[in-house]
N, C-alpha and C positions, 0 to 999 in steps of 0.2 A: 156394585161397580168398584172396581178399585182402584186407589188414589193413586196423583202421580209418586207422592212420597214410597207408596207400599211396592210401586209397579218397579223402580228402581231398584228397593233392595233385594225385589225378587229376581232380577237379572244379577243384583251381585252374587248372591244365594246360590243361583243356578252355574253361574261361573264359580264358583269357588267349590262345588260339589264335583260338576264335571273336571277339577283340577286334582280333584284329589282321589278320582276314578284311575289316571294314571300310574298311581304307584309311589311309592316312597322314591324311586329311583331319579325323580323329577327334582331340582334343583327352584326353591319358591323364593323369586327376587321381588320385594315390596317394590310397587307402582310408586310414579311420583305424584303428585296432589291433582294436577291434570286431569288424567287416568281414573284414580283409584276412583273417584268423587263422578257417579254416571246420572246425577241430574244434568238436564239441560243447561249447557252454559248459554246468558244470552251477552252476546256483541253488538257492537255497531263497527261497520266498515262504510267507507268513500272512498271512491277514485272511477276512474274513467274505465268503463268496460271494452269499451271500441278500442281505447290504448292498451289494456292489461292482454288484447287478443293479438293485437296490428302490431306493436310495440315492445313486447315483451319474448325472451326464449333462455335457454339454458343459461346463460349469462348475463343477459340483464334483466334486468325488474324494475317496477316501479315504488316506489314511495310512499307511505301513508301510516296512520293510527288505526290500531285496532281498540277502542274503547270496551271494558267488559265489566261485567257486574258479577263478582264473585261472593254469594251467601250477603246479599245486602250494599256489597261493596264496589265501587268500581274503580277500577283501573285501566291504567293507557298504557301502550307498548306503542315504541315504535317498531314497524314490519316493513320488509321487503317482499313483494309480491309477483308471481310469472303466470302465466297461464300455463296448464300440462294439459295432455292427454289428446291424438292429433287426429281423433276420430270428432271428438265434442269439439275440437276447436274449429274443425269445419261446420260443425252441424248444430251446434248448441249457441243458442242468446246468452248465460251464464257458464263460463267452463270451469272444468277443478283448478284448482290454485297449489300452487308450490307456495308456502311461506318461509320465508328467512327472518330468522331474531339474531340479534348478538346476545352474546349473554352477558355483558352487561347491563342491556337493556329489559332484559328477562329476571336479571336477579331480585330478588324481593318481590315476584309479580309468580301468578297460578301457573306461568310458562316458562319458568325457573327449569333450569336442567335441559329446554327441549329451542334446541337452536333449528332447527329443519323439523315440517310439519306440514302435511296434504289438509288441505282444504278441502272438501266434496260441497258443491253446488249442483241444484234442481239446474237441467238441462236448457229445458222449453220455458218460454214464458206460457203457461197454458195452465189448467185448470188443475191438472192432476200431476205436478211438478213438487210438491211438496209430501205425496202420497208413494210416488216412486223414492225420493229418496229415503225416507221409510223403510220403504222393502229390502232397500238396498243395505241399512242398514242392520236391519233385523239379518240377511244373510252373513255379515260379518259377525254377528251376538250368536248365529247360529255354529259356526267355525269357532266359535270363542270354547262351546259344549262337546264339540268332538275333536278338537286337536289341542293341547297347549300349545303348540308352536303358531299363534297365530298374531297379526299388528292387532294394535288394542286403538279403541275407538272411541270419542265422545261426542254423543251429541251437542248441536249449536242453534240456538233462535237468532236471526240474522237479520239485523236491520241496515239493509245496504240503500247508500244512495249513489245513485247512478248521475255522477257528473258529464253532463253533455252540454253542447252549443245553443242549446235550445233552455237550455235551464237542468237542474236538478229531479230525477224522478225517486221517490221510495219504494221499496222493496220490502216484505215479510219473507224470509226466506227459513225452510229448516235446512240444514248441513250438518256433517259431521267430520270430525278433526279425525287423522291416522297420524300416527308415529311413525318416524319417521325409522329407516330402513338402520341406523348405527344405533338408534335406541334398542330396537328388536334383537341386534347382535348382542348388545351389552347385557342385556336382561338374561342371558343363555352363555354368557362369557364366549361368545363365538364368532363366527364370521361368516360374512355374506359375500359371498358368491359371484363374480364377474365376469365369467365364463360359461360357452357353451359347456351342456355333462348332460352324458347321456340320460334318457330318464330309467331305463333300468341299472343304472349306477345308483340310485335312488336308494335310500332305507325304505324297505320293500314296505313294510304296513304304511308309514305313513303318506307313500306315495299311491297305494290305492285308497288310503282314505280319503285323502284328495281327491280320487274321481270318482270314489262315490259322491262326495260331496260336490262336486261340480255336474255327476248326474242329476242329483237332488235338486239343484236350481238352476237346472237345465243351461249352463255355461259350457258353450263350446269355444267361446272365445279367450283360449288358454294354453302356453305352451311352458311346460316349467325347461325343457332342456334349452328353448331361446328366451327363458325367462321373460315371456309374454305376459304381460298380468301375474307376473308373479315374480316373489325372489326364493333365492337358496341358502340357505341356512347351511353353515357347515359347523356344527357340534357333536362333541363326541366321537370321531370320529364317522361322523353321518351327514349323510347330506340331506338336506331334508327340505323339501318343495312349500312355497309359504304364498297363499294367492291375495290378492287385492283385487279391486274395479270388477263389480258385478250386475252393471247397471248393466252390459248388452246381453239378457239371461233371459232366459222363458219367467223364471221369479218375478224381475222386475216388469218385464216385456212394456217399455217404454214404447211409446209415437215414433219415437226417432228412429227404431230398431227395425223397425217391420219392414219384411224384406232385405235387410243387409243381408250380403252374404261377407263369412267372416275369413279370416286365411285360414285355415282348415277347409273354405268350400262350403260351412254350414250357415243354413238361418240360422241367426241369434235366436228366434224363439222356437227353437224346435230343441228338445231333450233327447241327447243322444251320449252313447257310454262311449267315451273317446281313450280309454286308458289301454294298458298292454296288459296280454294274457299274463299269469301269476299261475303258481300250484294253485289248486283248489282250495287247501288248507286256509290260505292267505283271505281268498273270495269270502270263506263262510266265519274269519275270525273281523272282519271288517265287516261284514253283513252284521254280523251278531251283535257289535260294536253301536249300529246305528239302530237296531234295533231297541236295545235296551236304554240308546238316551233316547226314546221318542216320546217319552214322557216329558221330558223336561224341553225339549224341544216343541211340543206344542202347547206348553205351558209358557213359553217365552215368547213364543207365536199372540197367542191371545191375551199377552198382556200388553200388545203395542194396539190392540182391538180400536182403543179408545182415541188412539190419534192421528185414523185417518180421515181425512176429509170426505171422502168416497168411499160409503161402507163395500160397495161391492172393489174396489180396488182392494181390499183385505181379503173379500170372500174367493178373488179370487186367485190372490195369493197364497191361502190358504185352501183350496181347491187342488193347485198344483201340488201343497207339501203334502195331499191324501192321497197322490195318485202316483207319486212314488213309494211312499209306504205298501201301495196292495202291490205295486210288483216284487219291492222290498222282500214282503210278507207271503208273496206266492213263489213257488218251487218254479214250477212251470218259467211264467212270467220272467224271475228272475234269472234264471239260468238262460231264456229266450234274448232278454231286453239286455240283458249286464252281461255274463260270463261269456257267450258265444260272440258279441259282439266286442271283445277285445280284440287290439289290433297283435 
């Protein structure tokens, strides 16, 4: 069985291998301590949930410490706090969170450098709420192995207490932190994007890597040219599609999900190739691409084995990553499922 210490530096290992698959031409910007460091940070948070959903939007936020324990240590930040994301904020008990720090407050603390930061919280209050975000995470560790251009992520143990009129209740929560969208630019000395662009204005490989990958965890809820669940990266003169929020995905295939239908028209859990036709060349040098990290890829898979609550919520997330691999892996299959089915 392997330990949590060995199971993280196998995820650094496998990031930092799939980094250096891309080529010398890749520009390598050191992480800040956040980041670089992918044990679990654990926190404690408090404040009102009813208030962070009813009370909070792009402008305002509310008030609180985030207490955290860094390699033995802890520390306090004060944070600003909003609720995002307007599907969970209908539908979700816990929603993702926008954090705000000043950086004064950050300086001398593990959030030094990082003034804007996503928060990812379990949905539902329900049994298998710490198992999805999981999944959800494991699909961004997966994006970390086939694209450099992707937000970087860290786990969080979350002990939230939920202030309400009735009293105080606790929470065990997992989450995971995202970088925040000027961090991403910086790291690539570039800039992000704020404007509709068309998606065949795209730098063509890494814009089918992206739908193969959004085949892969069957994410139809995705639009890089309205920057749906995604930003734009403009480096090098390239523009380059960069996704987040993979919770409404066949991958994760959440309670909350079943049955939505998404703007594109589709169920969230149904796996369907949504990208545009490309020369063939492009098809079989991106195919070939996921091919050869499937190794490290199901070697990243099984090493989150160990922390799901719900073995079959693994098996059967791991169930879906075998079942694109055989159409991956079949001629037939793939030319049927992926190539004819571009738009």
């Amino acid at each position: 069985m392997i330990c949590l210490k060995q199971k993280y530096l196998l995820i650094i290992s496998l990031i930092m291998i799939s980094t250096f698959k891309w080529g010398s031409g890749q520009r390598i910007i050191r992480s800040d301590s956040l980041f670089s460091n992918q044990t679990p940070l654990k926190i404690q948070l408090n404040y009102s949930n009813k208030q962070l959903n009813l009370k909070t939007n792009d402008s305002t936020f509310i008030e609180t410490q985030i207490v955290y324990f860094d390699k033995d240590k802890k520390g306090e930040v004060k944070v600003s706090l909003r609720a995002r994301g307007n599907f969970r904020r209908r539908n979700c008990f816990f929603t993702p969170i926008k954090m705000k720090i000043k950086k004064s407050a950050s300086a001398e603390t593990i959030f030094s450098g990082n003034t804007s930061l996503k928060m990812v919280l379990p949905c539902k209050n329900e049994k298998d709420n710490n198992d999805n975000i999981i999944k959800e995470l494991i699909a961004y560790k997966i994006y970390e192995i086939v694209s450099p251009y992707h937000f970087k992520t860290r786990r969080i143990q979350i002990e939230f207490i939920n202030k309400t009129q009735k009293g105080n209740k606790k929470f065990d929560l997992k989450g995971f932190l995202i970088e925040d969208d000027d961090k991403l630019a910086k790291r690539f000395e570039g800039e992000i994007l704020n404007r509709k662009i068309p998606s065949l204005a795209m730098e063509v490989f890494n814009s089918v890597n992206l739908s193969f990958f959004n085949y892969m965890i069957g994410n139809t809820d995705f639009s890089s040219s309205h920057q749906h669940n995604g930003k734009l990266l403009f480096y090098k003169n390239k523009i380059i599609p960069i996704p987040y929020d993979f919770d409404l995905t066949g991958w994760v295939n959440p309670s909350y999900g079943k049955g939505v239908i998404n703007r594109l028209g589709y169920k969230t859990e149904k796996r369907k190739y949504i990208g545009f036709k490309r020369d063939q060349e492009i098809f079989d040098n991106v195919r070939n691409h996921f091919k050869s990290s499937k190794n490290q890829i199901f070697t990243l898979v099984n090493s989150f084995k160990t922390d799901f609550d719900h073995l079959y919520e693994f098996d059967n997330m791991f169930d879906y990553l075998e079942d694109f691999y055989k159409i991956l892996e079949s001629d037939k299959l793939f030319n049927r499922l992926v190539v004819s089915q571009a738009r």
